[in-house]
N, C-alpha and C positions, 0 to 999 in steps of 0.2 A: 718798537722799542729798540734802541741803541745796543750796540754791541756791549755786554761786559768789560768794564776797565780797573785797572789796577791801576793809580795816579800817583805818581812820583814828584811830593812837594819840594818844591825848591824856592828859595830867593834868588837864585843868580844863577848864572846859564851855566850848566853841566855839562861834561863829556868824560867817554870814557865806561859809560855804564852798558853792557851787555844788556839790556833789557830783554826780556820773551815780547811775545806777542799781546796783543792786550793791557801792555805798559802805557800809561800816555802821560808827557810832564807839563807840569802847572807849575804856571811861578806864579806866585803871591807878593803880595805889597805891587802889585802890577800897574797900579794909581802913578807909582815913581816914576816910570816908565816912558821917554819918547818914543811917537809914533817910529822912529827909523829903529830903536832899538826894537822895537815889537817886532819890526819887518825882518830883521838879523836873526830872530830868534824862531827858525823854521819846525813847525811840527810841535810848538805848544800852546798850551790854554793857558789863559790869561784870567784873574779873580775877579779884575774891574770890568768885567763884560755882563751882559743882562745884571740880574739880580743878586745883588754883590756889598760888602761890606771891607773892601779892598783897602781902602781908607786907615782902617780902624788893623792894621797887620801890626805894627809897633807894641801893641796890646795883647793881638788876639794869635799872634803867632799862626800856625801851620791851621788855625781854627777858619781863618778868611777862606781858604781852601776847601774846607768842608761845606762851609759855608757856600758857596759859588755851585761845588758838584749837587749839596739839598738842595739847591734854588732849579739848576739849568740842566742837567740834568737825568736823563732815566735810561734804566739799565735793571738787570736782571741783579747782577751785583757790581758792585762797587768796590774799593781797596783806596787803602792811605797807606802808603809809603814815603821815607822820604830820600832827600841827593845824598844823603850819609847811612841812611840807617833803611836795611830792606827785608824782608820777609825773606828765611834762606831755606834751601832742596838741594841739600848736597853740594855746597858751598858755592850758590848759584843764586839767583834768585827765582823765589817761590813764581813758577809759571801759573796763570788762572785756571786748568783743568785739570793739578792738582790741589788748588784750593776749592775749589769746586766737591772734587771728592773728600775732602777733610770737611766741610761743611753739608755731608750726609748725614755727620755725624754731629756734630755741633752747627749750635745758633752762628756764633761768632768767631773768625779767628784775630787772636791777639798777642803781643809781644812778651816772650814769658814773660813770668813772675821776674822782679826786682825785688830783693828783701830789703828790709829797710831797719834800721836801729828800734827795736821796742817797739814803734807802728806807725800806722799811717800818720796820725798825727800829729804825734811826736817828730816823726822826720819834714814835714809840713814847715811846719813854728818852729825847725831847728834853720834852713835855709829860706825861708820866706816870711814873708809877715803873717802874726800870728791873727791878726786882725782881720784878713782877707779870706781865712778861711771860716774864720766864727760868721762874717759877715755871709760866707755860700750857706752858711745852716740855715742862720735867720732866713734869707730868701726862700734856701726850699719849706721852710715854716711856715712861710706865708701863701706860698704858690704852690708849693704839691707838699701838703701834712702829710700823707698817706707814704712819703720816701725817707720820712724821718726816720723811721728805725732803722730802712736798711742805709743812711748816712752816718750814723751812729755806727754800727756793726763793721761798715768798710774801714772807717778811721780806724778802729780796734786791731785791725788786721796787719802784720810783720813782711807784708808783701803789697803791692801792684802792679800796674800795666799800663806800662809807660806810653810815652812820645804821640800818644790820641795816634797808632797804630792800630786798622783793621781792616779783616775783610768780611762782608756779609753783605745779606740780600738787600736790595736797595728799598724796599719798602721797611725792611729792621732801621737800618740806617736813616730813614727821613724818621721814625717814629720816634729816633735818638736824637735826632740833631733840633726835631721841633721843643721839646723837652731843655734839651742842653742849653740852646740858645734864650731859651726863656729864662732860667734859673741865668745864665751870664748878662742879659739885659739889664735883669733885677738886679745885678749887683754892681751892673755900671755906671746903672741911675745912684748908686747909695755910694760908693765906693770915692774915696779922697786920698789921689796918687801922689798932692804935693811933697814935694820931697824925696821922690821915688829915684833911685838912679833907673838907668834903661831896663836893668835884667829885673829890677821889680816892677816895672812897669807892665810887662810881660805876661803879668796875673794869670790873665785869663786863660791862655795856654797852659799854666802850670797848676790852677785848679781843674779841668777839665781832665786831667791827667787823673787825677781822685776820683772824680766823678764816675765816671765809666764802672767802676766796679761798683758805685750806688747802684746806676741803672742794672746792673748784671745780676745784681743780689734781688732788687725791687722784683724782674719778671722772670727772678727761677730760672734765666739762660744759660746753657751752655757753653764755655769759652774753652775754643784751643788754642794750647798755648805755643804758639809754633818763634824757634830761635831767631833773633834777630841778627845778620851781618851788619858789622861796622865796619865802612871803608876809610872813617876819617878821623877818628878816637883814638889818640896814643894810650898806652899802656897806665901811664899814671894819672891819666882824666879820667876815666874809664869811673863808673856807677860803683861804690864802696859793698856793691853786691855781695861778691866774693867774702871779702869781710864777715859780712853779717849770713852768709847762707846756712854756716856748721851751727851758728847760733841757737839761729832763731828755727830751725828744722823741725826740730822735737814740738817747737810753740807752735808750727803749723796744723799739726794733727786737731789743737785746738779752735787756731782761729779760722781754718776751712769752713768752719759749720757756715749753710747756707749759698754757699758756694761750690758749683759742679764743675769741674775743665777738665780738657784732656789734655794731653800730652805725649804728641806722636801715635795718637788712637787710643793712647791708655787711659783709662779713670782715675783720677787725681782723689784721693780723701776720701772718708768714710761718710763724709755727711753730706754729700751730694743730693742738695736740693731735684725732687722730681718735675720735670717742668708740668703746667696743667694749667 
């Protein structure tokens, strides 16, 4: 088995990242790619190698990525980061034998909570089309009934977990990603983008973003919620988080039900699902 990695997604060549040990960068959309630019770019993995969906990046965002590490592959755990946004330890980034020990404690670590206007939903069909996510229901309707309810229950919810940000054991991870990509198949066979500018093209990444907290609620997992560093977010782009956190605070007590996380080792809510 390969050493544990921590994968640093990127479209275009970085510098400048202190990374720990156990970092390694992938670029994605790697199909674009000439072979002399592959050769310049020393010390990374590439998505259009082995068994790969490198092609389809325009779509599936930082998802090719995933895609590539479930395909090629194995490791003890695994980690999605990306060239902007990284798992942080004391305004650093998160080295793997600290997340190692925060995953004695939880299933999964992931990028706090984002609160969101009124809920998942609602903030879905307020930036995207409303149609692409009714169309992820129907799919898992059809393909997994059984994640219906906890797909219903995560929409309801005034928070998620952004940017398909994590770290966990590589067999959690392939058991997510076999899942994931099925329900996004399903809805690439059915789905009708004409018309789409780029960033709604993009769907699939920004459903997948939803999703994760289905899968989290479906198997009663654990999630720590550990802070994200942003190297490359000015101040007024920046997620209307802030905004919405005084808000929707008090509504959290409520829509936690079914959902267990930690944060910073602590237990989040009262209705912390038992895993079993």
């Amino acid at each position: 088995m390969s050493t544990s990695q921590i994968y640093i997604i990127t479209h275009k060549p970085i510098e400048g990242i202190a990374a720990p040990r156990h970092y390694r960068k992938l670029f994605v959309g790697a199909h674009r790619l000439s072979l002399q630019e592959k050769s310049s770019l020393k010390e990374y993995d590439f998505d259009d190698s082995g068994a790969n969906i490198s092609e389809k990046n325009s779509n599936y965002c930082e998802l090719t990525g995933l895609y590539w590490i479930w395909k090629n592959r194995e490791a003890e755990y695994v980690g999605i980061t990306h060239y902007r946004r990284f798992f942080e330890e004391a305004g650093a980034l998160l080295p793997m034998g600290k997340a190692k020990a925060i995953l004695q404690k939880a299933d999964i670590i992931v990028a706090r909570r984002q609160w969101v206007e009124r809920n998942v939903k609602v903030q879905f069909e307020r930036f995207h089309r409303p149609e692409d996510l009714a169309l992820a229901r129907r799919v898992i309707q059809e393909r997994h009934p059984d994640y219906l309810e906890s797909f219903d229950l995560a929409m309801s919810k005034c928070f998620l977990f952004s940017y398909n940000m994590m770290i966990c054991k590589k067999e959690l991870f392939d058991r997510y990603c076999a899942w994931l990509f099925d329900i996004l198949e399903g809805c690439e066979a059915k789905v009708d983008l004409e018309g789409c500018d780029a960033y709604q093209k993009r769907i699939f990444g920004f459903l997948s973003e939803r999703l994760l907290m289905v899968y989290l609620l479906r198997h009663g997992l654990k999630a720590a919620e550990v802070k994200v560093l942003e190297t490359e977010v000015p101040k007024s782009t920046q997620w209307e988080s802030k905004k919405w956190e005084w808000i929707t605070i008090a509504k959290n007590f409520f829509t936690n039900r079914g959902l267990c996380t930690l944060r910073y080792g602590k237990p989040q809510g009262r209705h912390c699902r038992e895993k079993g």
